[in-house]
N, C-alpha and C positions, 0 to 999 in steps of 0.2 A: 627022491631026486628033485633036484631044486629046477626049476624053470623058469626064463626070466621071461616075461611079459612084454609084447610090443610096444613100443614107443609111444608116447599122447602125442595125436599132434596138437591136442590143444595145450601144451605143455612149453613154454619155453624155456630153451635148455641151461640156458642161461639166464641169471635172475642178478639182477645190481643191487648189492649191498644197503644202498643207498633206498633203494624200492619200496627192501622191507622195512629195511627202519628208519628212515625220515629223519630223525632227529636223534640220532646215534650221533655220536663226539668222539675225539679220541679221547676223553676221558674215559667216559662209558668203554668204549674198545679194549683199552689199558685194563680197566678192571675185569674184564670178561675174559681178556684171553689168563689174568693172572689169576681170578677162580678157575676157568678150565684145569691148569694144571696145578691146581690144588697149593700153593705156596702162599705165605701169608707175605705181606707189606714189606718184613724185615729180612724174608728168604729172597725178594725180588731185588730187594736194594743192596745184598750183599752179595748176588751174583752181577748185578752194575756197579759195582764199589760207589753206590751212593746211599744216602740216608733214608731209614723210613718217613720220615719228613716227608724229603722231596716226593717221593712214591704217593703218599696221602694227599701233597700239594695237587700232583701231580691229576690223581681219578677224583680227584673233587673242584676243579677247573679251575681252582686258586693258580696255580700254574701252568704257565701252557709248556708243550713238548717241542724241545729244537729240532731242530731236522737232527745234530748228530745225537739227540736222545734218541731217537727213534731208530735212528741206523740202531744203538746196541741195543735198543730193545727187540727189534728185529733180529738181531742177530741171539739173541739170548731165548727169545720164544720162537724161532725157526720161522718166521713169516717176515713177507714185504715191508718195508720199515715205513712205506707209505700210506698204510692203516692209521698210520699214527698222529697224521699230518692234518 
């Protein structure tokens, strides 16, 4: 039987993204959430009808992300499009 464990209170429950990684981009972001779901450059860019170009431009900070990139990026990997920002 499984048992869940009291709470730490030295523990906060909430932790800013920002905390752990200091120096996370939305490059880096970009690329992390597109390894998470295992899709290469050309599977990312063809569910945005854009190029793997742009996608490479894109997690190697030659390019930055528009706000409406990031809305469909958001909307394409289910998360806040403000990660991207």
């Amino acid at each position: 039987m499984y048992m869940m464990s009291e709470p730490d209170e030295n523990v906060s429950p909430r932790i800013n993204a920002k905390e752990v990684f200091p120096d996370a981009n939305p490059a880096m972001v970009l690329r992390g959430f597109r390894g998470r779901m295992e899709w290469t450059q050309q599977e990312l860019a063809d569910k945005l009808g854009t190029t793997q170009n742009c996608i490479s431009d894109m997690e190697s900070g030659k390019r930055s992300i528009s706000k409406a990139m990031a809305v469909r990026l958001g909307e394409v990997l289910d998360i806040a499009y403000k990660v991207f920002l």
